[in-house]
N, C-alpha and C positions, 0 to 999 in steps of 0.2 A: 815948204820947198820953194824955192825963188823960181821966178817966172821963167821958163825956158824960152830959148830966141829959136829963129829960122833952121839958125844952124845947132842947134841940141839935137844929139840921137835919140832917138825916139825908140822905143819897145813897144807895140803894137801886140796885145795882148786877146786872143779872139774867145769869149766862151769865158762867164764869169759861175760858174761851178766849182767844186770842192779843187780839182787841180789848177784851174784857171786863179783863182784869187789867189790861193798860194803861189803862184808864180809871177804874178803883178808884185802881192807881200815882197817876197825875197829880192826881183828882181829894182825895185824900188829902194828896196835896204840897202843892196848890196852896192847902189853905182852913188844914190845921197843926190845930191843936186844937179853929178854930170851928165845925167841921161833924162829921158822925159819917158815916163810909162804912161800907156795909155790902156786901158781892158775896155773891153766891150764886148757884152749882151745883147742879146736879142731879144728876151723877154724883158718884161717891167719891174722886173725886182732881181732875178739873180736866184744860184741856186737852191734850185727849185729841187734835185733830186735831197739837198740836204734835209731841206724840210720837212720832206714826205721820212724820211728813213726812222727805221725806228719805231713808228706808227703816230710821226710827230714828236720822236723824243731823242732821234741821232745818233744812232752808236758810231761814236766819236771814232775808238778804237779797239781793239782785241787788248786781252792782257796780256795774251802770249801770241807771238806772232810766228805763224811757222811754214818757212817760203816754200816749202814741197809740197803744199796743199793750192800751191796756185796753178791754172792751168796755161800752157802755153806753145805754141807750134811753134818759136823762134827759140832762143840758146836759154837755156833753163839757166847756166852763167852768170848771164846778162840780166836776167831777171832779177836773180838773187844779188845780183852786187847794187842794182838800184835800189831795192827794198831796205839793204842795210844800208845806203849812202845817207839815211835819218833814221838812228836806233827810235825803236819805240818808245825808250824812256825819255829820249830828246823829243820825241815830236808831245809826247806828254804836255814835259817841263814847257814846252812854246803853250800849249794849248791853258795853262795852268796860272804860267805863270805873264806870259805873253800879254794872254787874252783874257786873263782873269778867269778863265770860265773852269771852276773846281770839275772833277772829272770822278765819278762813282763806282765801286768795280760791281756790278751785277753777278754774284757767285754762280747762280745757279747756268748763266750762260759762257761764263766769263767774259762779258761783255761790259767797254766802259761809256756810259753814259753820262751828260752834263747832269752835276747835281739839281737843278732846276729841271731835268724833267723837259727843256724847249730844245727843238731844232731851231725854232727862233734865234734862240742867244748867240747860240753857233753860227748863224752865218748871217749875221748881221754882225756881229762881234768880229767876224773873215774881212765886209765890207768894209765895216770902221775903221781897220786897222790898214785894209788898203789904202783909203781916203788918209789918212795921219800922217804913213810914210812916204805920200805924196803922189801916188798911181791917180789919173784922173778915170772915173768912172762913169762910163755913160750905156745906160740902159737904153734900152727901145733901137737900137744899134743893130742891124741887123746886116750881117756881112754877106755877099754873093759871091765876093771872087778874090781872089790872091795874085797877084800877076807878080815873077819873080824878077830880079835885074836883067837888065837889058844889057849885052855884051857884046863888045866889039871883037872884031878878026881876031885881035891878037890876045881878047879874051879876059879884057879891064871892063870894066860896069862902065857903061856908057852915061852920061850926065843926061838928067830930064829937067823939063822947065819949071823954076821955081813959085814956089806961091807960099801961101799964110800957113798950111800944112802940105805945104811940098819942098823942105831944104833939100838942098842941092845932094846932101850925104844921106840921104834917105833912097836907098834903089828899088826896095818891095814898094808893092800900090795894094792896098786894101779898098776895094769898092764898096760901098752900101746901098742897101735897096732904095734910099732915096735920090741915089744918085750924086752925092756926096763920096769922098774918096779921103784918106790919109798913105801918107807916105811914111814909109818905116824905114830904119836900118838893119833891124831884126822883128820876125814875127813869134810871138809861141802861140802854136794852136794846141789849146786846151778844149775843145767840143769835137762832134764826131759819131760818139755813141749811137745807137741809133734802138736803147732801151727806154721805156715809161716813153714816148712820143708826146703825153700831154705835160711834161715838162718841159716842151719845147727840142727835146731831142730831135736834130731832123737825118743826121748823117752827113752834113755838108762837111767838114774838117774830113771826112775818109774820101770824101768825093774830092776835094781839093787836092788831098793827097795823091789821087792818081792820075790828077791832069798833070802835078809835078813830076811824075815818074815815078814816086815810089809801090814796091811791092806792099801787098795787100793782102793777108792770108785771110781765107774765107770767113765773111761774119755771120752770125748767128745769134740768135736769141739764147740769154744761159742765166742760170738760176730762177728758169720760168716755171710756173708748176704743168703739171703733167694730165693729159686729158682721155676721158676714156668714153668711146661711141663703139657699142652703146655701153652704158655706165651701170657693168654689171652690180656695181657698191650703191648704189645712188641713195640704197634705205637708209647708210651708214653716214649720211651727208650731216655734218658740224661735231663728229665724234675725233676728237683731239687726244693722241697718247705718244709718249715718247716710245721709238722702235729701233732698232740698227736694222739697214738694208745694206744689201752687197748688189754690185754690179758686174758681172765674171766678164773679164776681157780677155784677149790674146796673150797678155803680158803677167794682166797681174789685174785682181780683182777691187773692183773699188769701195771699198765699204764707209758709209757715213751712219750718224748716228745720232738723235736729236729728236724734237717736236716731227709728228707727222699728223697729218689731217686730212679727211676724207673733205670732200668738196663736192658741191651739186654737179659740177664738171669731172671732177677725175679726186685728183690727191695733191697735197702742196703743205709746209712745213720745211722748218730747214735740212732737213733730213733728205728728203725729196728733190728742193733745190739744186742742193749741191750734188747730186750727181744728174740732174736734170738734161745738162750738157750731153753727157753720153748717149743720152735717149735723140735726144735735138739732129747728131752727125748720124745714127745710125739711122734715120728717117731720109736722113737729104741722101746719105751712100748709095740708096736705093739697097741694101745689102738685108742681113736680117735684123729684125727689128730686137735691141738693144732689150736681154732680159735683166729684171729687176725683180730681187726676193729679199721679203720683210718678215724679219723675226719679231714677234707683237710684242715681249716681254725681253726682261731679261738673260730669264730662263734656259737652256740650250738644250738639244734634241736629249742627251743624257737625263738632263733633269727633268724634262718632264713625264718620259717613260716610266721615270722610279715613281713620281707620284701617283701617275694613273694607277700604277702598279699595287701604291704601298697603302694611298690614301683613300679611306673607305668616304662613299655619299656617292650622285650620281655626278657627270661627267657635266655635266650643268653646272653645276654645284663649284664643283671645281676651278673650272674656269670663270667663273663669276668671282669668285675670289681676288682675280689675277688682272682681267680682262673687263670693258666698258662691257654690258649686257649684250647689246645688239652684236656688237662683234663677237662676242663668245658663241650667240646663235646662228650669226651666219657662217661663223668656221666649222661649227658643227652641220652645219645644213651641208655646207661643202664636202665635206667629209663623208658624205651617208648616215651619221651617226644621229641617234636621237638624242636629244640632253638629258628624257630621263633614265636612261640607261646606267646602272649600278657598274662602278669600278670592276666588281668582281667580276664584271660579265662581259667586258669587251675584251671580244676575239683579239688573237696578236697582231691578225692582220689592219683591222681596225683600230688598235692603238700604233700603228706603223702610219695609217693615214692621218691619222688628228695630230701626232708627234709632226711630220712632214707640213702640216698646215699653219701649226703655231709654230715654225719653227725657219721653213723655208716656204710661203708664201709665194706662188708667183703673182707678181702684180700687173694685171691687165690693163697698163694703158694704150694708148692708141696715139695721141698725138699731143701738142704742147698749144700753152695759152700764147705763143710767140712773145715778138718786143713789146708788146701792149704791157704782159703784164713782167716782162723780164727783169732783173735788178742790174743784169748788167749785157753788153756785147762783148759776146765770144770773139778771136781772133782782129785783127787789125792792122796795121801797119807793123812790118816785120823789125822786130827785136836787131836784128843786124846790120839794121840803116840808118841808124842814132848810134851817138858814139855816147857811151856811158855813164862817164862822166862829166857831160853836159846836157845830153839829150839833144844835140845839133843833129840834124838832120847830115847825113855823109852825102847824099843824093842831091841837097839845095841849103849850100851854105849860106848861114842867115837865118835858117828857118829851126827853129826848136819845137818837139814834138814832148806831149806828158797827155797823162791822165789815159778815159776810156779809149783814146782812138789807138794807142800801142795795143801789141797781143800779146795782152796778159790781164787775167780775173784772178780773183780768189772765190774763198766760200763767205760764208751768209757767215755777218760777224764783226764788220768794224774792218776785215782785209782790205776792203775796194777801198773803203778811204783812205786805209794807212796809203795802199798803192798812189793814190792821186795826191798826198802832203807829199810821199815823198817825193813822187816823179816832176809834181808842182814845182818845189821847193831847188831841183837839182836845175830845173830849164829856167825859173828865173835866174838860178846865180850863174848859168851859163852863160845867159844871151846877156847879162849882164856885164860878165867878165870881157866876151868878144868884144866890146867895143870900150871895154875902158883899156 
């Protein structure tokens, strides 16, 4: 990319995370030599949430994406038109074919992973490709303030004094904590979050956003696991089985389905996560506390009647079969029921309570690991103050909003990143567009 002068517009790119780099990427693609991108981090390397995901391995993306499973307090609409403004098979082919980085379908999750197995390759392979299309990249960047154009009476952006990073067409000031400053002609803030803290998440981009005016729907820690004081399971602590849990609401009941796991603290699995959230708002409502019932098996209340019923050995026996030991004994302890008690021999009413236990579970937590250990923040910057198809902020033209700090999550699964390629990918070519 040829050296930009005084007077090139500049894209001022804040937060080099999964939506951040993607919107340096596009934004950089889309404008070629007539604009100047610039991204900037605050930590020493960049994202950091990419690396961790996965367990060090990145689930790049979902194989099937499916936008009613996302949560949101603004226009569920708007949601879904940005989601699909990058089909999945396209953000694929970028990832694929882009970036070189082959992509694996994990069957049993449906989850796609780099065939390498690295979060590495991924977001270095993000970094490279910014640095290529010409985005300059500067880590250790650490931004404290946004200050927006300055306007006159009649409500034209008023001219500020010029310098080496101050052209005259630049009206945004980005300040840094060294006291250093660039001058933009459009910003995208891509950071905000205010989930994992030690990747550097602090909440500043949602802070920024409300010195600007915009609305802010309540954030919240979400896909955190779930805590229980006192922790009536705690005997049951590193016992891992797949389960379907329901969560009954006013509307309509939320059931997930997937890995669950007892924990020295409570329960956590994606099962757990993804309805995690409901547990999270019914704590803050001060309202009643959010129930949550886990069916241990397959199995449903019919089937397991017929077996206690048909199948001879004791009730032990049984569920040992079906069930990890420890939990088949403490469902039965719950229950009243002894394990070595013979099929033949339990009363109706007692096969009405063991039926009820492996079947509808209430699960006794009590409160959440918060942002520490959340994958993502609930709620943010309201859905109806970006305009869709750019991600311009409607409240502070110039300013383009993606990734965590909008209100909108998915579940545990490659969702959150599809969200931040795609919402990345829509505010670089936006702020892009705006000024060619």
């Amino acid at each position: 990319m040829p050296q930009a002068s005084r007077e090139t517009p500049t894209i001022v790119v804040i937060g080099a995370g999964a939506a951040g780099v993607m919107a340096a990427i596009f934004a950089a693609r889309g404008a070629a030599e007539r604009l100047r991108v610039v991204l900037l981090e605050r930590t020493r390397d960049g994202g950091r949430k990419i690396m961790m995901s996965g367990g060090g391995r990145c689930n790049v993306l979902p194989s099937v994406l499916e936008p009613s499973r996302f949560v949101t307090a603004s226009s569920p609409n708007t949601l879904k038109k940005l989601l699909l403004s990058w089909p999945l098979a396209e953000q694929r082919r970028f990832f694929e074919d882009d970036l070189a980085i082959p992509l694996a379908l994990e069957s049993e999750t449906g989850k796609l992973f780099p065939v390498s197995n690295k979060a590495r390759d991924v977001r270095d392979g993000l970094l490279g490709m910014a640095a290529r299309v010409g985005a300059e990249v500067r880590l250790d960047a650490h931004v404290v303030g946004l200050e927006p154009p300055v306007r006159t009476s009649d409500g034209r952006v008023a001219e500020r004094p010029e310098g080496p990073e101050h052209p005259r067409s630049a009206p945004w000031t980005v300040r840094l904590a060294d006291g250093a400053s660039l001058r933009a002609s459009s910003v995208i803030v891509a950071t905000g979050g205010l989930s994992v803290p030690a990747t550097g998440s602090d909440g500043l981009g949602l802070e920024l956003m409300r010195r600007l005016g915009h609305t802010i729907h309540e954030t919240y820690p979400a896909l955190t696991p779930l805590t229980a004081e006192p922790h009536h399971d705690a005997a049951l602590a590193g016992i891992s089985l797949d389960v379907t849990l329901e969560a009954p609401g006013p509307k309509r009941t939320l059931v997930t389905e997937g890995g669950f796991l007892f924990t020295h603290k409570g329960y956590s699995g994606p099962s757990v996560l993804n309805l995690s959230h409901l547990a999270v708002l019914s704590r803050r409502s001060g309202g009643p506390r959010q129930a949550i019932y886990a069916r241990w098996t397959l199995l449903r209340a019919s089937d397991w009647d017929r077996l206690l019923r048909e199948e001879g050995g004791t009730v032990l026996g049984i569920l040992r079969r079906r069930l990890p030991a420890r939990l088949a004994e403490a469902l039965l302890e719950d229950a009243g029921i002894r394990g070595s008690t013979a099929t033949a021999q339990l009363r109706r009413e007692e096969r009405a309570r063991l039926v009820e236990s492996l079947t509808h579970h209430p699960l006794p937590w009590t409160g959440d690991e918060g942002y520490k250990r959340a994958e993502v923040t609930g709620g943010g910057v309201a859905l109806d103050e970006v305009d869709p198809c750019s991600l311009e902020s409607r409240v502070r033209p110039g300013l383009f909003l993606c990734g965590e700090i909008l209100d909108a999550f998915g579940p545990i699964g490659g969702y959150n990143f599809s969200w931040a390629w795609a919402t990345g990918r829509v505010a670089g070519l936006g702020a892009a567009a705006s000024l060619c």
